[in-house]
C-alpha positions in Angstrom: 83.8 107.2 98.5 85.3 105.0 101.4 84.9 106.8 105.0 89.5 107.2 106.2 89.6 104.9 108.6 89.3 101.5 110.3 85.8 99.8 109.3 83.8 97.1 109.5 81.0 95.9 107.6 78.9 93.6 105.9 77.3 94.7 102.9 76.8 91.6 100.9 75.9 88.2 102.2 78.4 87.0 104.8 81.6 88.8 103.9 83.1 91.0 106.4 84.5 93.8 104.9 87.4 95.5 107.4 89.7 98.3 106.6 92.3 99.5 108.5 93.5 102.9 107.9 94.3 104.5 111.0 95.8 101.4 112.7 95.7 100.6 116.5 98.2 102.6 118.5 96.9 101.3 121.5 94.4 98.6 123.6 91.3 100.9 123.6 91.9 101.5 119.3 91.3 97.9 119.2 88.5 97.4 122.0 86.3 100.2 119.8 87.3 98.1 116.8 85.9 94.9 117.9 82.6 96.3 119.2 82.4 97.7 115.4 83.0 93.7 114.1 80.5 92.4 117.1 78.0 94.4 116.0 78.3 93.4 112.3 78.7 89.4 113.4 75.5 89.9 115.0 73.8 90.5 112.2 73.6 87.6 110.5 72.3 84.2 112.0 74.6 82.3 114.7 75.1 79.1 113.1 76.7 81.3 110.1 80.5 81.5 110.2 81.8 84.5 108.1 84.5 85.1 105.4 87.0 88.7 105.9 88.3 90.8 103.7 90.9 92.8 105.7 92.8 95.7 104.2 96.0 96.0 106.2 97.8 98.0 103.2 97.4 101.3 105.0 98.0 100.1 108.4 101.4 100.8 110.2 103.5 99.0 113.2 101.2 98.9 115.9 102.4 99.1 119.7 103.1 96.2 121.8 100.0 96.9 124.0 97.8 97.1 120.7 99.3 93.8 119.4 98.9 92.0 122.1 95.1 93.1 122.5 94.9 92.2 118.7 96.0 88.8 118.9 93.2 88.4 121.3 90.5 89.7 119.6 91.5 87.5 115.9 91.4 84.5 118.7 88.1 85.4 119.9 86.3 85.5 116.7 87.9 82.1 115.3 84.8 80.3 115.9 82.6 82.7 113.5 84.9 82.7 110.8 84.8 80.2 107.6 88.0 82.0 106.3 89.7 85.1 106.9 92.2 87.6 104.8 94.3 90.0 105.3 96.0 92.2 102.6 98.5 94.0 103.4 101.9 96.0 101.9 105.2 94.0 101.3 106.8 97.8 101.0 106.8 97.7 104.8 108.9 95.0 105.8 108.6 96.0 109.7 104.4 95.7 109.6 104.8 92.5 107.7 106.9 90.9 110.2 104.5 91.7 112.9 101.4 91.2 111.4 102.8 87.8 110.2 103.1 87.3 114.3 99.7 88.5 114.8 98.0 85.8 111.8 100.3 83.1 113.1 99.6 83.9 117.3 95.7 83.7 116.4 95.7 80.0 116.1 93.4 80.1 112.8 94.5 77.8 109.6 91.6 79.4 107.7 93.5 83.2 108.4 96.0 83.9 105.7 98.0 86.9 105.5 98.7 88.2 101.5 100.7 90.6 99.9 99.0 90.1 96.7 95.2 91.4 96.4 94.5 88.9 93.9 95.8 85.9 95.4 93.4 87.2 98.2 90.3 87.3 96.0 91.1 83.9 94.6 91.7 82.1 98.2 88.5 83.6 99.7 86.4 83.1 95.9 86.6 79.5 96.7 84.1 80.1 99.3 82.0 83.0 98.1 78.9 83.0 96.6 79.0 85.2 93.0 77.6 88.4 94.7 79.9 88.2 97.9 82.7 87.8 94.6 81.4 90.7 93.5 81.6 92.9 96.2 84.9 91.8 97.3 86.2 93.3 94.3 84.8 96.4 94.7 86.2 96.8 98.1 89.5 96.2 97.4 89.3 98.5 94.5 87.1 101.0 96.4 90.7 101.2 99.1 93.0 102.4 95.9 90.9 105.1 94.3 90.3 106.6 97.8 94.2 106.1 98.6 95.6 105.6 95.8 98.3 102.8 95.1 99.0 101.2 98.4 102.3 101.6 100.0 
């Protein structure tokens, strides 16, 4: 069973698993966010960059002040990150639009915002070893049986 709300962890080799639930409604939502992701980075070695999963579907229209604290904290980790995904509902056209803003405003060609969880698993599988494969799977699947189908 997958604990409601926004996550972050590495449980398999370098894959950063995040899942946001509960969304960010404001700057501090965020701030407690990425102390959860800096702690996680930390643990594996420096001159390892990591791959993210990120499961948006769940996650609504966030506030201007959250957005803008957002942008900041994707830009921040760019250096760290091999590739980075984000999955996220095409049934909420308003979300999509802004976190299409948000991929685009963190000034990373290797983050990719999908609508498709298996397009996803293939764009980050190029990069994976065969557990990290593994697990991704289960995560994504682990986000509909706790909620069921996403919006």
């Amino acid at each position: 069973m997958v604990c409601v709300g926004n996550t972050a962890i590495i449980r398999t080799g370098r894959l950063l698993e995040i899942r946001i639930s509960l969304g960010f409604r404001n700057a501090a939502h965020v701030a407690n966010h990425s102390a959860d992701i800096d702690g996680e980075i930390q643990r594996i070695r420096p001159s390892e960059r990591v791959v993210i999963a990120a499961d948006w579907r769940f996650c609504q229209v966030m506030s201007a002040a959250a957005s803008e604290a957002l942008v900041s904290s994707l830009t921040h980790y760019n250096p760290r990150i091999e590739r980075s995904a984000i999955v996220a509902s095409a049934n909420a056209p308003s979300a999509m639009l802004q976190f299409t803003r948000l991929v685009r405003e963190s000034a990373n060609p290797q983050r990719r915002l999908f609508t498709d969880a298996g397009e996803m698993v293939l764009w980050l599988g190029e990069v994976l070893a065969p557990d990290e494969r593994q697990r991704l799977a289960q995560f994504l699947d682990e986000s509909v049986d706790s909620f069921g189908s996403a919006p």
